[in-house]
Backbone bond lengths (Angstrom), bond angles and torsions (degrees), N, CA, C in turn:
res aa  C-N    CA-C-N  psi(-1)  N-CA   C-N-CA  omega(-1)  CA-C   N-CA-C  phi
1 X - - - 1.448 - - 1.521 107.49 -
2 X 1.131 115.30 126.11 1.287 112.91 153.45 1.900 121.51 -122.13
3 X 1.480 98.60 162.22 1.623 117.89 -177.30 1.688 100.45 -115.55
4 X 1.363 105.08 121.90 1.686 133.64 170.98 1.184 109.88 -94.63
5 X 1.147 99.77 108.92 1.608 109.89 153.51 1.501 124.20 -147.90
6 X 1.470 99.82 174.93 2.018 103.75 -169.94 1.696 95.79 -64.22
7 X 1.462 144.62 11.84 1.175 117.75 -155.52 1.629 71.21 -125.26
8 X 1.558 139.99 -19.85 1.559 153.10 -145.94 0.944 140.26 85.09
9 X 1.340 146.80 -140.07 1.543 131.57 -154.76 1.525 108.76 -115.80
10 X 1.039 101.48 138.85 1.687 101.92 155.20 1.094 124.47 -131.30
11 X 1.486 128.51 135.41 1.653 140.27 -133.76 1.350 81.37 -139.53
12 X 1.769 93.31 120.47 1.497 113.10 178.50 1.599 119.93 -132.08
13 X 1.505 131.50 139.47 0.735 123.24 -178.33 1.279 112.89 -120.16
14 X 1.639 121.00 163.34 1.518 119.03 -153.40 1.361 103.09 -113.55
15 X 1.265 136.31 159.93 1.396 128.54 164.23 1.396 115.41 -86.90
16 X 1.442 120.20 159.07 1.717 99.23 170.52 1.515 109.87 -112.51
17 X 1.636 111.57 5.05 1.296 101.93 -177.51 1.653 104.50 -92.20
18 X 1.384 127.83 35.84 1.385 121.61 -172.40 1.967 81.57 -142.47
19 X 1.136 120.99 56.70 1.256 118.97 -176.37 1.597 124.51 -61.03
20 X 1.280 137.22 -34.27 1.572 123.79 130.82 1.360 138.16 -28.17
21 X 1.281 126.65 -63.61 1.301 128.27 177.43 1.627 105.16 -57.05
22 X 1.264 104.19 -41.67 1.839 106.84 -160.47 1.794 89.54 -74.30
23 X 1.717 125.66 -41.53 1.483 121.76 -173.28 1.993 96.21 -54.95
24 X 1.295 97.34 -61.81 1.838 90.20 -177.30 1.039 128.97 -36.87
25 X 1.659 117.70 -52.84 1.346 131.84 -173.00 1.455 101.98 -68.56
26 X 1.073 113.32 -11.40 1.902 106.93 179.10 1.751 116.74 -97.69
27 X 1.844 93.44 -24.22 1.235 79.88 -169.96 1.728 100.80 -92.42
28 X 1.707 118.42 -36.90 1.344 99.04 161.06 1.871 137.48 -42.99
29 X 1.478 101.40 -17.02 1.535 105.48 166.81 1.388 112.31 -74.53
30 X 1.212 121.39 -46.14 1.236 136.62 162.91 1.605 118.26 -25.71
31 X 1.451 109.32 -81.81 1.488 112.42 -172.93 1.894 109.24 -77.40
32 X 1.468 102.50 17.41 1.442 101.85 -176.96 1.558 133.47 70.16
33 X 1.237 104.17 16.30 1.256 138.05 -164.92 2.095 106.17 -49.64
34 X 1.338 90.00 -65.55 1.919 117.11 -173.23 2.014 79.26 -56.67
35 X 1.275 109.93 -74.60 1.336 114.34 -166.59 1.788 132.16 -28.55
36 X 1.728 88.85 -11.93 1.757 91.95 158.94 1.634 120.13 -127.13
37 X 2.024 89.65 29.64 1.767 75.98 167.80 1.885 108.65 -133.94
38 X 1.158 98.42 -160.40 1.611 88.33 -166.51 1.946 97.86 -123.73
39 X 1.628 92.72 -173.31 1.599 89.42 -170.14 2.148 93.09 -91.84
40 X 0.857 112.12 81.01 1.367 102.22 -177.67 1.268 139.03 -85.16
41 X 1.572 126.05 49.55 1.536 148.32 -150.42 1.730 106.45 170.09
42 X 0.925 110.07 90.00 1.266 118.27 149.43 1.420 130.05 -130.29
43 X 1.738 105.28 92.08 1.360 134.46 146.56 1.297 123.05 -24.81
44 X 1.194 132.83 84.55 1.368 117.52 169.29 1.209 134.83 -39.05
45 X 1.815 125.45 146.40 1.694 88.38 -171.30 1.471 137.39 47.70
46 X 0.999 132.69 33.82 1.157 144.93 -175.70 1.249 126.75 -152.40
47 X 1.517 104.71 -102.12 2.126 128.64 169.46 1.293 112.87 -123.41
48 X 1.104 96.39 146.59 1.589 127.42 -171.17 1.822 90.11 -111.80
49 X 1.706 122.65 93.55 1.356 118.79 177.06 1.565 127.04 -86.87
50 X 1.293 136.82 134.79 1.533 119.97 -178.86 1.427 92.35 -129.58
51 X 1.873 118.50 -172.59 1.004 146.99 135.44 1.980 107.67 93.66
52 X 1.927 100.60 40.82 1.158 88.69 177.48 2.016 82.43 -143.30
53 X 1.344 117.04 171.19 1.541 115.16 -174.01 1.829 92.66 -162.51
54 X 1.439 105.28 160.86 1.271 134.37 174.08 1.477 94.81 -82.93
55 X 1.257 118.86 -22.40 1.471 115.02 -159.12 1.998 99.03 -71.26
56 X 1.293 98.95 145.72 1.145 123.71 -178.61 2.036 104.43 -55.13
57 X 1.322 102.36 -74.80 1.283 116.36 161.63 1.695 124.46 -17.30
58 X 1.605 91.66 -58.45 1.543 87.44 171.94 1.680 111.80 -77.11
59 X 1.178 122.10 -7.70 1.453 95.52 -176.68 1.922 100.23 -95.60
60 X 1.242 117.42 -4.81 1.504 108.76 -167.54 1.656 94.96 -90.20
61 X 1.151 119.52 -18.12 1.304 126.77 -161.20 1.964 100.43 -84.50
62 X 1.744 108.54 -31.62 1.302 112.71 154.87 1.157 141.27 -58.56
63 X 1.381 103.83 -44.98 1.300 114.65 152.05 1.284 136.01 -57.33
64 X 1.395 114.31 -41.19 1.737 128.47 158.03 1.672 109.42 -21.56
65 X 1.265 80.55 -75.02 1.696 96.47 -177.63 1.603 122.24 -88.45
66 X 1.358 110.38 7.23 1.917 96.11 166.38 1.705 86.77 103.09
67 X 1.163 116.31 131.52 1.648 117.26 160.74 1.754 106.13 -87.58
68 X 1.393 112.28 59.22 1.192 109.58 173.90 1.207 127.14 -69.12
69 X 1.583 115.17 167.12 1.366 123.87 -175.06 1.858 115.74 -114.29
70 X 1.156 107.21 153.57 1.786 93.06 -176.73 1.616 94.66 -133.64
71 X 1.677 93.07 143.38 1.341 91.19 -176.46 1.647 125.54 -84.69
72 X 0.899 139.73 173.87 1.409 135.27 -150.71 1.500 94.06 -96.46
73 X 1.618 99.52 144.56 1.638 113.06 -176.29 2.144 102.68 -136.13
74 X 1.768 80.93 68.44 1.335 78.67 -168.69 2.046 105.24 -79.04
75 X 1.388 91.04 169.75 1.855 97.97 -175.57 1.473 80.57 -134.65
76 X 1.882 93.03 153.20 1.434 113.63 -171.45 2.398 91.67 -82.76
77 X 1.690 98.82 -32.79 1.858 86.06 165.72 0.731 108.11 -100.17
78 X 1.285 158.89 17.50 1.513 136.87 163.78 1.623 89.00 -89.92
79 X 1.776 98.71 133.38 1.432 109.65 174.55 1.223 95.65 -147.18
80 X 1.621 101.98 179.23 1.645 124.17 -174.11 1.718 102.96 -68.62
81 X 0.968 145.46 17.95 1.785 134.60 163.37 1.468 103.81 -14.41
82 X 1.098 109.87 149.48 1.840 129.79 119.18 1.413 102.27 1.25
83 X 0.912 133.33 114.00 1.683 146.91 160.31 1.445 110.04 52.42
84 X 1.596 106.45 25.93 1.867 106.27 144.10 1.989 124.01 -34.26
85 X 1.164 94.89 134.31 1.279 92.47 166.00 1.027 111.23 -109.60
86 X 1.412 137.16 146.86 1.278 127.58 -163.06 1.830 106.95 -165.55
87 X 1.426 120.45 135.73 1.115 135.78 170.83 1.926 112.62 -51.28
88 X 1.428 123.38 128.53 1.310 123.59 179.40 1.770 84.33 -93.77
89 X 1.727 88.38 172.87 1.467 100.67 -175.83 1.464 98.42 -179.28
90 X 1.666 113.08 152.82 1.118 123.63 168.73 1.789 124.23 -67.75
91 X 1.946 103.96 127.91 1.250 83.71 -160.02 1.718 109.83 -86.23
92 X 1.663 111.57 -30.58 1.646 130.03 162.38 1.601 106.72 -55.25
93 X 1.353 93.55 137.90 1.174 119.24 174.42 1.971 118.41 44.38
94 X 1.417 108.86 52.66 1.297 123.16 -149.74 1.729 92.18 -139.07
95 X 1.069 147.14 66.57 1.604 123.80 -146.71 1.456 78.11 -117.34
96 X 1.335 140.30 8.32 1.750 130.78 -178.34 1.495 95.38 -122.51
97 X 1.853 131.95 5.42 1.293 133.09 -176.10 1.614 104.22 29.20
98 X 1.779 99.62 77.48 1.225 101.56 160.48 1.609 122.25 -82.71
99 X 1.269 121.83 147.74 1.687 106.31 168.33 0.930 131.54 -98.22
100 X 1.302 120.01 167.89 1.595 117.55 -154.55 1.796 92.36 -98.67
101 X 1.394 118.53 145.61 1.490 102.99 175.39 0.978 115.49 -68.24
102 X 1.407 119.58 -54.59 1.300 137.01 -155.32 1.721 132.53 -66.39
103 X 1.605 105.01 -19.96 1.458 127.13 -171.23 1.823 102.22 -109.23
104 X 0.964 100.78 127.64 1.723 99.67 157.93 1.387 111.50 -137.91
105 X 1.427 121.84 163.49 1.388 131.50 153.98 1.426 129.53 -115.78
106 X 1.343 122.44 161.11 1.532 135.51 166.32 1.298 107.55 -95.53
107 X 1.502 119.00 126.02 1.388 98.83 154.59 1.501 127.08 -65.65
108 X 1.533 113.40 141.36 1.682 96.05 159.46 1.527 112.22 -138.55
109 X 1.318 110.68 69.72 1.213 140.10 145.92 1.251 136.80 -82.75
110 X 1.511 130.38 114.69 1.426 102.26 -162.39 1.305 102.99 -87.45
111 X 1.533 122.74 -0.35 1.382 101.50 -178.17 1.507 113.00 -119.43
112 X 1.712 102.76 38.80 1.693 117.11 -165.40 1.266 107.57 64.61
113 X 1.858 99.82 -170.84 0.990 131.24 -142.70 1.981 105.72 -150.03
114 X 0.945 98.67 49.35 1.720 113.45 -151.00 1.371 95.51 -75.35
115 X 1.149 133.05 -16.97 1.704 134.15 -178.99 1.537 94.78 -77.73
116 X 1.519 130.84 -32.16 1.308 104.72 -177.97 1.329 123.22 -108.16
117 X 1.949 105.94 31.60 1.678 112.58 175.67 1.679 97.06 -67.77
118 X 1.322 89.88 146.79 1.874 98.93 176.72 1.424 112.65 59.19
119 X 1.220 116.07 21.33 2.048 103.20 -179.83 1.926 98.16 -128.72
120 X 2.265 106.22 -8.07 1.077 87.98 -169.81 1.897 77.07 -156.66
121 X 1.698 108.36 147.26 1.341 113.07 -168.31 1.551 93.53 -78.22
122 X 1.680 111.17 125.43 1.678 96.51 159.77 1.934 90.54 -101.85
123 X 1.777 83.38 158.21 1.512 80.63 -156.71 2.169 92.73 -139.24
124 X 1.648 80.78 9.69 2.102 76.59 169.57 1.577 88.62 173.59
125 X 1.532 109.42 -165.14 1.624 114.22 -171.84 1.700 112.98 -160.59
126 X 0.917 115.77 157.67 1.599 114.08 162.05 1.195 113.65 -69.46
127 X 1.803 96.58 143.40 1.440 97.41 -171.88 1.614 91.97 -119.32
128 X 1.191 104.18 -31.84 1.962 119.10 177.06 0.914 104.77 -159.44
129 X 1.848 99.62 157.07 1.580 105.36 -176.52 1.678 97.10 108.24
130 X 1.336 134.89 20.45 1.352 144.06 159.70 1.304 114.54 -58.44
131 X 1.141 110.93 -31.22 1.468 122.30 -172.76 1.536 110.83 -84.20
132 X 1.408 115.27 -24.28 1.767 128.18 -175.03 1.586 87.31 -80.29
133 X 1.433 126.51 -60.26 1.123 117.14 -171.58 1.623 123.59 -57.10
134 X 0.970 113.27 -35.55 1.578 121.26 166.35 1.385 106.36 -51.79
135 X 1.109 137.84 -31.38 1.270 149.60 -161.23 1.789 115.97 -87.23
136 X 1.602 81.13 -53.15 1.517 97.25 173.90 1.453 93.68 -60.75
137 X 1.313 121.81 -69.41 1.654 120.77 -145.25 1.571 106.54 -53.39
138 X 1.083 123.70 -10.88 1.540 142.03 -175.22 1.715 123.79 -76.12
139 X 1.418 84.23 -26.03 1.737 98.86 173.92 1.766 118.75 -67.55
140 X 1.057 122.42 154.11 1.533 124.59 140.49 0.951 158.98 -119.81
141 X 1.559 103.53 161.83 1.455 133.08 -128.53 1.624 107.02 -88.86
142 X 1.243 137.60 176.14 1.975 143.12 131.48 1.518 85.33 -78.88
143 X 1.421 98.25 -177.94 1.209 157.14 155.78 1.621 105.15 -33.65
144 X 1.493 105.66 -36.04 1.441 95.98 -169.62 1.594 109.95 -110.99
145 X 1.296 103.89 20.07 1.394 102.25 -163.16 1.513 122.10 94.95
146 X 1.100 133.77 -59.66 1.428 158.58 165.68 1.719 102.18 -28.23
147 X 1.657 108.81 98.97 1.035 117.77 167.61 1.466 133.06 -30.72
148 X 1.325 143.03 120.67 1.542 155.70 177.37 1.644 98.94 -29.99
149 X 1.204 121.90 -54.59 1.147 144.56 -147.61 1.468 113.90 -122.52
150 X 1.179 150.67 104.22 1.513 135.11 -171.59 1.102 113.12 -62.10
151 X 1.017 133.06 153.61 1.288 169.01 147.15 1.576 131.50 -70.74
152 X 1.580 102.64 55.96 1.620 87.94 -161.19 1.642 104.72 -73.11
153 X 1.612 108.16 -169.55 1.336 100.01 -177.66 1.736 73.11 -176.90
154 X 1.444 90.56 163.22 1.790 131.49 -154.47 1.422 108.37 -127.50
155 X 1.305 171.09 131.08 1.247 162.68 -155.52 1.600 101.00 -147.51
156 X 1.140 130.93 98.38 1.528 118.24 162.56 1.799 116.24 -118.50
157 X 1.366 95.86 162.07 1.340 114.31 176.60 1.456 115.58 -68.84
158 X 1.827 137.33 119.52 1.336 101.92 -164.82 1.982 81.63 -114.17
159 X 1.593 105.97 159.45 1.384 118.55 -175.18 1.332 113.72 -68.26
């Protein structure tokens, strides 16, 4: 898998022992889903957030398919590292930490993200493209995190 953007690529790989999260994340690549939203959360020191948009499109396309929830496929080794990929999720009123399909994050911490082993499925990691994220994390932000400037980004399947 890789993620396109104006800053460059990031090359991600999936796990197969988290076989839900990894089926979603393929099939939203699939129907082009990521491809109309932006990276909208960048945490300093922290997460690198994608896969949510103002855009109209992306919210009918949620609706299309159900704003479903997936249940957590946590592993005692899969942890928060350096360029975890990892499922976002609501943290209120969430007491079974369901995940959200549609949102994921990277860590970009170099020394992780260890408060959110077991509270959130990581479900793949960076393999390249460390250097895009440095890039990204460099931009600015509002108040809410949510980049000045969007951040679009492109998600494809690579052969």
């Amino acid at each position: 898998m890789i993620i396109k953007t104006k800053f460059g690529n990031i090359k991600l790989r999936l796990y197969n022992d988290v076989p839900v999260h990894r089926a979603n994340f393929i099939f939203l690549t699939k129907i082009k889903y990521f491809n109309t939203t932006v990276i909208y959360r960048v945490a300093k020191n922290f997460v690198i957030q994608g896969g949510n948009s103002d855009n109209m499109y992306t919210q009918k396309q949620r609706r299309k398919y159900g704003n479903y929830l997936m249940q957590p496929e946590f592993r005692k080794h899969r942890k928060h590292k350096f360029g975890a990929l990892a499922a976002a999720r609501q943290w209120e009123k969430n007491p079974n930490k369901l995940s959200s399909p549609f949102e994921f994050y990277m860590v970009h911490q170099r020394n992780g993200a260890h408060h959110l082993d077991n509270e959130h499925t990581v479900f793949g990691e960076v393999i390249s493209g460390f250097d895009t994220m440095d890039k990204i994390s460099k931009v600015r932000v509002g108040v809410d995190e949510w980049p000045i400037d969007d951040i679009r980004m492109t998600i494809e399947i690579l052969d």
